[in-house]
C-alpha positions, 0 to 999 in steps of 0.5 A, a space after each residue: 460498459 460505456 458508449 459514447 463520444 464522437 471523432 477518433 479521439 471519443 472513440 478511442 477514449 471508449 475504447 480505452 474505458 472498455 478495455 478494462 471493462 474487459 480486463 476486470 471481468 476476466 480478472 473477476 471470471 478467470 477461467 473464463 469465455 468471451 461469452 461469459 465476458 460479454 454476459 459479465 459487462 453487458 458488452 456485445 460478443 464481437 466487441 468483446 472478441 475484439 477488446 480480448 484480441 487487443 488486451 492479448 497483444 498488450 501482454 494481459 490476457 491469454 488463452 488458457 487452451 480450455 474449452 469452455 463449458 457453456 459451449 453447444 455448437 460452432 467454433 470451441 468457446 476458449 477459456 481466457 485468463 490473465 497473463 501474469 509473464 508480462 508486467 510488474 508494478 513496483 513499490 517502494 517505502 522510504 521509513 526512516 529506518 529502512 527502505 523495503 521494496 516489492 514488485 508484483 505481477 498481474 496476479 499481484 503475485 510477489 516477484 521480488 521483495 527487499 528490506 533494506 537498512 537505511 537512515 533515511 532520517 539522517 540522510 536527508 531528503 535529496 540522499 534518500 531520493 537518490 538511494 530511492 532511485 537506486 532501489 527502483 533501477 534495481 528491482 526493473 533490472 533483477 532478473 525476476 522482471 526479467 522481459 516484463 513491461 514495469 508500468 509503475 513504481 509507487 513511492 510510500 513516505 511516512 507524512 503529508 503527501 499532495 499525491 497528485 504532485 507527488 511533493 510531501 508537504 510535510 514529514 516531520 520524522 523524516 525532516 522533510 518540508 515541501 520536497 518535491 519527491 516525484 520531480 526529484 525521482 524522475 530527474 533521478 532515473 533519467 537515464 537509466 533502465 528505469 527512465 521510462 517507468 511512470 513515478 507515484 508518490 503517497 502516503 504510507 498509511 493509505 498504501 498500508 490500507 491498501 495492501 491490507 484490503 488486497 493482500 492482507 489476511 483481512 482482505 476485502 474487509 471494505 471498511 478498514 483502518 490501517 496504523 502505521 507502526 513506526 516512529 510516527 502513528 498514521 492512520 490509512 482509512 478505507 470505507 467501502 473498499 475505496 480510500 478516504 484522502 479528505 479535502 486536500 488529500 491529508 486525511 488520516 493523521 491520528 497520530 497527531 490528535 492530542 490524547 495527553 494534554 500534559 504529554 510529551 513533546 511530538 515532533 510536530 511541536 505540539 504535546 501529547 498526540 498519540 505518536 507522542 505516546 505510543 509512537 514506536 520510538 517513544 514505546 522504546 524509550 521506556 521499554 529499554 531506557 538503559 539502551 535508547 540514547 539522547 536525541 533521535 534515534 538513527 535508523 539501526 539503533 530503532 531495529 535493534 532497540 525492537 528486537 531488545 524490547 521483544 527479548 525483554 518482554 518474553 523474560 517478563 522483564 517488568 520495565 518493558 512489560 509494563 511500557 509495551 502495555 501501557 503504550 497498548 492502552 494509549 493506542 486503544 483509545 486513538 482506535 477509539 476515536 477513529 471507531 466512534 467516528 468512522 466505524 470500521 469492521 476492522 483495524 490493522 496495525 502494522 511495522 513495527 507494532 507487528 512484533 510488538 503485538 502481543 503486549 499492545 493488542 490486549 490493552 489496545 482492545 481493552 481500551 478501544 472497548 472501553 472508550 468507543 460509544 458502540 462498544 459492541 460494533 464488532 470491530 475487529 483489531 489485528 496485527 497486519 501479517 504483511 509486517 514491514 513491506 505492508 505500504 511497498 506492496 500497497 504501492 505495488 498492487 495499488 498500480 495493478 488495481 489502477 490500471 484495472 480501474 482506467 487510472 494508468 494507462 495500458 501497455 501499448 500492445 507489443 506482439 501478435 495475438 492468437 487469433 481471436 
């Protein structure tokens, strides 16, 4: 509950705040009465009424036609629940070998989801934008979203993202320096069906974590690290169910801490960080050396090579056995480091590590054990069961919880309520 300010604008800004007091409570309580909202927030029954009136002509709360239990005498108490028909959040990741896209309802119930093959790497930033802007006027234009209100679309990249701005500092597998991603975008989507829809831009990892903390099959573990498993190796953190950005927001980056002083060179310029190592692209080189070619690998050739090193190891084909196991060792003592130091319940890894899990995770685990101070802590790692959409439906829900929390403002109310 808040109270507080003076004038129309003070007012309106608690009001604001109250609103989603109220639309936590009945996401939390659903089914639910107002009277069990105003116990929940400490908030008085006829303010209550009026919040619950105003969320139902912003298309986010509707009355279930129940009774409520708790009701005795006077006016039946109606149960009220979220209304999942009249919004949806898009998410969208840009990797550099595909784009995948999800939206999500109130419920953060998929709506629509979408792998698409695209060499980001070889595109270059400004194609990839725009490829990025068709994507996103596309899932507001399915007939899945059909009549619904989109209040966001979330752009994950793999690098170095100032979110505020939306600008990646730094993506190094990408070849992207200082792009001004948000303002490109919205410059992009001018003009269309999705001109209106409000742009976010972060990092993959983090949006990882994120959806795994909300969808995963760990949800709500609070103290939760998500790795990235593509070309490069980033690290999203959750501690106490909320994300840790760092300082300047660049928090996360294990795949650039150095575990191999005398290792390969990484696309950062440096030798021997942990992408270097066991970074998918450089796994595949060793797992199939007879299929990878020279020089970096285009988007296509980093799918296909997957799937040629998962068909290998299945037949035991020694070469690819020996570099998935040895790439889980090199993994396991990067989730050492991130163990010793933050001391999370659980690690996910996530892309493309998925389908190579069965190879990775027993040396990752055994090496992770072997490494961490508290060997015993009780940390779990996984392989994310959300697979390569992980970071669109983190960008997707993220949106739904930031509208929960007051950090996105609410749809401007576009109907008559039921009476209250």
């Amino acid at each position: 509950m808040v109270s507080g300010g003076s004038g129309p604008s003070g007012f309106q800004a608690v009001r604001e705040t109250n609103l989603g007091v109220v639309l936590r409570a009945v996401r939390a309580l659903a089914p639910c009465s107002r009277a069990a909202v105003a116990a929940a927030t400490g908030l008085n029954k006829t303010t209550v009424s009026s919040l619950v009136t105003d969320l139902m002509a912003r298309g986010l709360v509707r009355e279930t036609g129940e009774e409520a239990a708790e009701r005795r005498v006077g006016r039946p108490g109606v149960m009220l629940a979220l209304d999942p028909a009249t919004i949806a959040a898009v998410g969208v990741e840009v990797n550099v070998d595909y784009l995948s896209v999800v939206a999500v309802d109130l419920l953060e119930r998929e709506l629509l989801g979408a792998h698409i093959d695209f060499d980001a790497r070889a595109a270059g930033p400004d194609a990839c934008a725009g490829r990025i802007a068709e994507a996103v006027t596309a899932a507001v234009a399915d007939p899945a979203l059909a009549g619904r209100a989109v209040i966001g679309a979330s752009v994950a990249v793999p690098g170095l993202v100032d979110a505020p701005s939306g600008t990646v500092t730094r993506a190094p597998n990408l070849g992207w320096h200082a792009y001004p991603l948000r303002e490109r975008l919205v410059a992009r989507l001018a003009g269309t069906g999705a001109a209106e829809v409000p742009v976010r831009v972060d990092n993959d990892a983090n949006l990882g974590a994120v959806a795994e903390f909300r969808a995963g099959h760990l949800a709500r573990t609070p103290d939760l690290v998500y790795l990235t498993g593509e070309v490069g190796i980033g690290a999203g953190v959750l501690l106490n169910g909320e994300l840790v950005r760092g300082s300047t927001g660049f928090a996360g980056e294990i795949g650039h801490v150095r575990v191999a002083p005398d290792g390969p060179e990484c696309a950062c310029g440096r030798r021997g960080c942990l992408e270097a190592v066991a970074g998918v692209e450089a796994v595949l080189r060793r797992a199939v050396p007879d299929r990878a070619p020279e020089g970096p690998l285009s988007g296509t050739e980093i799918g296909e090579l997957v799937r040629t090193a998962v068909e290998r190891a299945e037949a035991d084909d020694p070469t690819a056995v020996a570099a998935l196991r040895d790439a889980g060792g090199w993994l396991g003592r990067g989730v050492a480091v991130l163990v010793n130091l933050l001391d999370p319940k659980a690690v996910v890894l996530g892309g493309y590590f998925v389908p190579l899990a069965p190879w990775l995770l027993p040396e990752c685990r055994a090496a992770a054990g072997a490494d961490a101070f508290a060997a015993d802590g009780g940390c779990r790692i996984e392989a994310s069961a959300l697979g390569l959409s992980a970071a669109a439906t983190g960008g997707a829900v993220g949106l739904i919880h930031a509208l929960d929390s007051g950090r996105l403002p609410l749809p401007a109310p576009h109907r008559e309520p039921a009476r209250a």
